[in-house]
C-alpha positions as CSV (number, residue, x, y, z in Angstrom):
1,X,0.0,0.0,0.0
2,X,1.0,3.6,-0.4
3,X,0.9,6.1,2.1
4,X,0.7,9.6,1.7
5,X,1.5,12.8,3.8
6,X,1.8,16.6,3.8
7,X,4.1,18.5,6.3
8,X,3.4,22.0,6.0
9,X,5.5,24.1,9.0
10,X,7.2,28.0,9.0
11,X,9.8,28.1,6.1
12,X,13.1,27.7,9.3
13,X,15.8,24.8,9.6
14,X,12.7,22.8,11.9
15,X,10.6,22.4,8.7
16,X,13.7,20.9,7.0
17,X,14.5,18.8,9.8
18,X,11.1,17.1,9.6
19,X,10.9,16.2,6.0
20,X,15.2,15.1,6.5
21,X,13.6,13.0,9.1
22,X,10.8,11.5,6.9
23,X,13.3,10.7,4.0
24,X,15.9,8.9,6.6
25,X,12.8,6.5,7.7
26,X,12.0,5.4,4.0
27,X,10.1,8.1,2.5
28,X,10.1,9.9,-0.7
29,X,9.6,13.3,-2.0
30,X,5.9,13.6,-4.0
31,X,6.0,16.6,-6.0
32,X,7.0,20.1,-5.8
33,X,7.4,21.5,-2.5
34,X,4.7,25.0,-1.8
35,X,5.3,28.1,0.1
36,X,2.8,30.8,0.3
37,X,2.6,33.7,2.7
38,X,1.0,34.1,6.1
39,X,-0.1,37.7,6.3
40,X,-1.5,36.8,9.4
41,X,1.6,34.9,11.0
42,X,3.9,37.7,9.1
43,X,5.9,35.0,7.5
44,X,6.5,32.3,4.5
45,X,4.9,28.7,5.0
46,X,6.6,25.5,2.5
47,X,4.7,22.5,2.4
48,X,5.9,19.2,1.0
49,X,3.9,16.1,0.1
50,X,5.8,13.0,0.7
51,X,4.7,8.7,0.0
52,X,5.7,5.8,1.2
53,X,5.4,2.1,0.1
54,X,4.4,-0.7,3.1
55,X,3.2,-4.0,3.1
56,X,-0.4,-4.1,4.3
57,X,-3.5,-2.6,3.9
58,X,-4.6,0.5,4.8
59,X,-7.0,1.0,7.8
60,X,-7.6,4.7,9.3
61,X,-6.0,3.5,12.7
62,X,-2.7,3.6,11.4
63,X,-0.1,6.3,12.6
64,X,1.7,7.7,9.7
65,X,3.9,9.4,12.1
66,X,5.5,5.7,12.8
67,X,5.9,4.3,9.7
């Protein structure tokens, strides 16, 4: 099965840290990463959409955080 997630965070080295994270435990980039701008926050937000192939099947009890 595939699994899919989107880490959206403040454009800063944590934001990178997490996706770096993500790609060290098996997962892979899934398109263009986004940034748009928070007028409210005053600053830029990335986003980054990232997949993952498991054995399994999918059930909505499953933490992608762990996989």
């Amino acid at each position: 099965m595939k699994l899919f997630r989107y880490f959206t965070g403040p454009d800063d080295a944590s934001f990178c840290e997490r996706v770096t994270a993500a790609l060290n435990a098996g997962w892979e980039l899934y398109g263009n990463p986004t940034l748009t701008y928070s007028e409210e926050k005053k600053r830029v937000i990335c986003g980054q959409a990232l997949v993952k192939e498991v054995e399994g099947d999918y059930t909505p009890d499953i933490d992608l955080a762990k996989q």
